[in-house]
Phi, psi and omega in degrees: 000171201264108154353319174256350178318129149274158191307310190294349164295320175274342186293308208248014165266138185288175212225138158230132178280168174259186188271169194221126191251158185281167191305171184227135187294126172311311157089358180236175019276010195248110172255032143276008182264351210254127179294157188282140196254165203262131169313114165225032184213011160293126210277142167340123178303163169311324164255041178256139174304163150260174184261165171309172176185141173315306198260117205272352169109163171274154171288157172263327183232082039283144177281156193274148194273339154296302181265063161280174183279117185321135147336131141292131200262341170303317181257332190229045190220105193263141188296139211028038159223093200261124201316310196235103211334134115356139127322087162093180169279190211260356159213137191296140193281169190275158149215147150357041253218146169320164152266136190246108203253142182274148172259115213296097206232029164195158181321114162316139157293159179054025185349118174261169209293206200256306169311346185251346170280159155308194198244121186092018191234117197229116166271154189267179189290166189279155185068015170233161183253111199266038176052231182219148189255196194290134154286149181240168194308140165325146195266303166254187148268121207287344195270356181277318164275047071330312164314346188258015188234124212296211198268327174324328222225007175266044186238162204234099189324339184240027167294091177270034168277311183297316163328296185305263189359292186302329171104095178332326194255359177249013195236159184283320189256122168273160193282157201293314192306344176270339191267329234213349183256139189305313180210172232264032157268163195267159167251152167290124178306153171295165193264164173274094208342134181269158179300075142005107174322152156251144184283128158283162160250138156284137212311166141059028173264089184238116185284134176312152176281090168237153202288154183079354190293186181234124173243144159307172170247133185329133144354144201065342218252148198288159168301337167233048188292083200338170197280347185277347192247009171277145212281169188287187198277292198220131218287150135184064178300113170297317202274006176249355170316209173240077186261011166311102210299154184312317195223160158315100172305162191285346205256001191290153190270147139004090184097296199266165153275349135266161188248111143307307168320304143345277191291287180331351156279347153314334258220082205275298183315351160286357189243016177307122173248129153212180207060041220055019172107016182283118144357103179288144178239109185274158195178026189221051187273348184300309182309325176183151174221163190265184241255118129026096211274330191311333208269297172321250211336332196268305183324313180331287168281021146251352163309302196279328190236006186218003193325183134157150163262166198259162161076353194239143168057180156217052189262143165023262198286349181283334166287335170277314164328295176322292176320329188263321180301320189254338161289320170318335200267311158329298191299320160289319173313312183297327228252335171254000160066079154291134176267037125192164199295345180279012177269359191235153189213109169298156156205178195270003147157182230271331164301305176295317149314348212233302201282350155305304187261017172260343171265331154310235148006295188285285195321324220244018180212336189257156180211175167337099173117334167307197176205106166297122180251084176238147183282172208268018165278001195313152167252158174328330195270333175248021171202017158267340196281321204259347147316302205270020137285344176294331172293314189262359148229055212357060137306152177265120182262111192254153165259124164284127167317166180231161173271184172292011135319305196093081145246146128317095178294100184324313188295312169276359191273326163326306146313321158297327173283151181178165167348288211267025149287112202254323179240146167244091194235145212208107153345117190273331190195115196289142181267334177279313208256313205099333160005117152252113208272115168349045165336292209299317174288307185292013185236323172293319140002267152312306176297345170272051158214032190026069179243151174290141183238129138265118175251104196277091186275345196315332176250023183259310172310338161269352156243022181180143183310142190241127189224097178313307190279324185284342201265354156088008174303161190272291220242143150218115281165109153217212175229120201297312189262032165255005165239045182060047200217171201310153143284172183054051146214196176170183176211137182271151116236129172248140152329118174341297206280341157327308195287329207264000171270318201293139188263158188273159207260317187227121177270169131143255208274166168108329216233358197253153170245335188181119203241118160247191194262349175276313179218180160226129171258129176226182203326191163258214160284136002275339187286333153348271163345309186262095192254162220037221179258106175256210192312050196306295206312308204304326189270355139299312182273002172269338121342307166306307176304330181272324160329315209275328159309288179330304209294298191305320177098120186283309181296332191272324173300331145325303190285308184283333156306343198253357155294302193330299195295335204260340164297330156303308211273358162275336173308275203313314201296003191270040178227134192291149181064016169290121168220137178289135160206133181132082165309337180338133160268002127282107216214173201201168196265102178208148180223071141323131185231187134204137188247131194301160152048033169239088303198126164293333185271032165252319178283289150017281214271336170302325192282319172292322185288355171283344228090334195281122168250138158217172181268157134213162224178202171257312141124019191036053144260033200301319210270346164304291207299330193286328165317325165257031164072351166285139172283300184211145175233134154349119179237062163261153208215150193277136142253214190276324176294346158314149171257206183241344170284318179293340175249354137325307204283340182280331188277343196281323150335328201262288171328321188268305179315329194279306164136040197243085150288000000 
């Protein structure tokens, strides 16, 4: 606009739009259909009006004190003493826990032979599910590696002397007798569950997740069999779904819905010698997973034939940029089946996602006195942003428990809700446990109190199909490179009607519809949301990565992962003084460990020396692992490109450590 128009002058000035080119055909599985999308954001010549608009923009001058720049909470904060208190302490304290070891419960892929299981480990026929089986005696005591967790954090969160001492309103946790008991008497901790006959389940016997269902009790199971040993009211397991694709995918091995083998010639870093020439074997993809040669090429080639920045000029090349920039975004919608591209907003992965909308979002809605709700499975990414919107608007932060299990407990997260819950932001798949968490229930749940849903998808998007609309969250947040696609990018989806309330996290260019020294009116969603130049290549190879998932079919990577995991977790459990930990049965490929008289970085580094990478650590999660008394664990976690030879090779290491061949 001319330098000197004034704000009432812009107000009342007409808009003329540029064109608008059509949708790109969804197309798959064949992503040679999907059409190029037409440049549709080259910005207004200088001497075109703007139109009236709802919003008149922020002033710039007095600046508005809701969007000032959050505190440093490093510098001008003295550590746990935050201008308006932290809730509760500064990492949720551990507990103890029996041992509860999950049971293997459909055919491994490439299945081995009976003599390579453990011992007394018989797999059942495919597809079907032989439930959980008896816990058997502890391999150790979990309180001997406990000793290593400081004293802060050994008090046991659901003590209600300790509660009381702390003060309701001030502990992270309300006492178990307020989340879970009928009436304000205290309950007796549970006895440590004794071994449970085992039950079948019939395969795929999955009830819809609606809050109140019911399930029959398995086949087989006596009629008056306790409630503990009866399938749960309603299921919402991915992996007991029925995800067995309709027809033989092209690339499929026999029997499986995937070729691993296959798919590792994708892989130019799966074919990778380190340590004197050892194999590589990944097995740290919950950190990162790797990359495509398809994913690498299309960055190449946008490098050599499309460089420009977008939404700028009209030249060539600004369009073809645009055009690669803007089918990614088409291609994140499909892959979570948003119903529209104004719905995704880029950023540089699922921690800058959380922290959009906790400064965004969370400012312009939460206040003195609300209440933040997240679980206690969370990683570090989902639970500092939302300390320090607590700091800056003396909001409160509560936690739902998880059982010994790592599962979340419906009843007290249910209980958690109220008037002064403004947010719910919650995992889709614990990055420490594997845990797959009810999203879906937990979010209907929360809108009937009218609360905002976050969902942290980031360890989710690589192993099971993602549907935005069925699981009804306002914010969903992942990561590009935990779905074989570039680091430093990722994607929100916000709810329309959400986004279009939410004031923007970052000014400047790009992100403006019309700027004077008096206001800015700006764009609507999504370019709201990206102010300057962001990740264009990445946000091409992150596209590319979502073709490249698509081509395998997200339900056939579901499926085979989920023989893996349960052929893996019968390999380990035979390796003596080995304990798994997070047991759920809704679960995702992750094997958390710990081994008695064993140094996790010690374990690690045997393991990296064969080639095997996997992590260990706290997995910046502390406050999960410290709930089962530990500092840190052995992590390794699976994809589609593993075998059964890689988790062989991993147990043979494990075995050899003890000194046990």
């Amino acid at each position: 606009m001319p330098l000197g128009l004034t704000a009432s002058e812009a107000s009342t000035s007409p808009i003329q739009d540029g064109p608008v080119a059509p949708g790109v055909a969804p197309g798959f599985p064949d992503p040679s259909i999907i059409a190029r999308m037409a440049n549709v954001f080259f910005h207004l010549a200088p001497n075109q009006s703007l139109t009236p608009t709802a919003d008149p923009g922020i002033p710039i001058a007095p600046p508005n004190p809701a969007f000032a720049p959050a505190p440093n909470v490093v510098t001008s904060v003295a550590p746990h003493t935050p201008a308006n208190p932290m809730v509760g302490p500064p990492d949720l304290p551990p507990t103890t826990i029996p041992s509860i070891v999950p049971t293997p419960n459909l055919v491994a892929p490439q299945a081995p032979s009976p003599s390579s299981l453990p011992p007394g480990f018989s797999p059942p026929l495919p597809g079907a599910s032989a439930g959980s089986a008896a816990p058997v005696d502890p391999p150790f005591a979990l309180g001997e590696t406990a000793q290593l967790v400081p004293a802060a954090h050994r008090a046991n969160p659901y003590d209600s002397a300790a509660s009381a001492g702390a003060g309701a309103e001030t502990s992270y946790f309300l006492s178990e007798a307020t989340l879970l008991a009928p009436s304000a008497q205290p309950v007796a901790a549970p006895a440590i569950p004794q071994a449970p006959p085992a039950i079948p389940i019939a395969p795929h016997a999955v009830l819809a997740p609606q809050s109140g269902a019911t399930a029959e009790a398995p086949a087989g199971a006596p009629a008056s069999a306790p409630a503990a040993q009866k399938a749960p009211a309603a299921s919402y397991n991915f992996l007991e779904l029925d995800l067995r694709p309709l027809a033989a995918p092209a690339r499929g091995a026999a029997g499986f819905p995937l070729d691993p083998e296959a798919i590792k010639r994708d892989f130019p870093i799966l074919q990778e010698r380190v340590n004197g020439g050892k194999k590589l074997i990944w097995l740290d993809n919950a950190a990162t997973t790797q990359k495509p040669l398809a994913v690498i090429e299309r960055i190449s080639d946008f490098y050599k034939h499309e460089n420009s920045n977008i939404h700028r000029a009209a030249h060539a090349l600004a369009a073809r940029a645009t055009d690669a920039y803007e089918a990614a975004r088409e291609k994140t919608r499909r892959f979570l089946n948003a119903p529209s591209v104004r719905d995704i907003i880029f950023v540089r992965g699922a921690t800058e996602g959380i922290n959009f909308v906790a400064q965004s979002w969370g400012r312009a809605n939460v206040k003195e006195g609300d209440e933040i709700l997240v679980s206690h499975l969370e990683h570090h990414a989902n639970i500092v942003p939302w300390q320090q919107l607590c700091a800056q608007t003396g909001a409160k932060l509560r936690v739902a428990p998880v059982d010994d299990s790592g599962q979340i407990i419906l009843e007290a997260y249910e209980k958690l809700l109220g008037p002064k819950t403004k947010i719910v932001a919650v995992t889709q798949v614990s990055n420490a446990l594997g845990t797959v968490t009810p999203v879906t229930e937990m979010t209907a749940l929360a809108h009937q109190h009218g609360i905002c849903v976050l969902v942290d998808g980031a360890q989710a998007v690589s192993h099971m199909p993602i549907d935005v609309q069925a699981i009804g969250c306002d914010f969903y947040v992942f990561s590009g490179h935990k779905v074989f696609g570039p680091t430093g990018i990722g994607a929100v989806y916000g709810r329309d009607s959400v986004l279009a309330q939410t004031p923007p996290w970052q000014g400047g260019g790009n992100m403006i519809a019309d700027v004077t020294f008096e206001k800015t009116v700006f764009q609507g969603p999504p370019e709201r949301f990206e102010a300057g130049t962001g990740n264009i290549a990445d946000a091409v190879g992150l596209g590319a990565a979502i073709d490249y998932v698509e081509s395998l079919g997200m339900a056939n990577i579901a499926a085979y992962e989920h023989g893996l995991l349960e052929y893996a977790t019968a390999k380990m459990l035979a390796v003596p003084r080995l304990k798994l930990i997070g047991t759920a049965r809704e679960k995702a490929s992750v094997l958390s460990f710990v081994i008695e008289g064993k140094e996790t970085v010690e374990i690690g580094k045997a393991l990296d020396a064969e080639g095997i990478a996997v992590r260990s650590g706290h997995h910046c999660a502390q406050p999960i692992l410290r709930r089962f008394g530990l500092e840190a664990t052995v992590r390794p976690s699976l994809a589609f490109y593993n075998t059964c030879e890689d988790v062989d090779a991993l147990v043979d290491v494990l075995f050899k450590l003890q000194g046990r061949n």
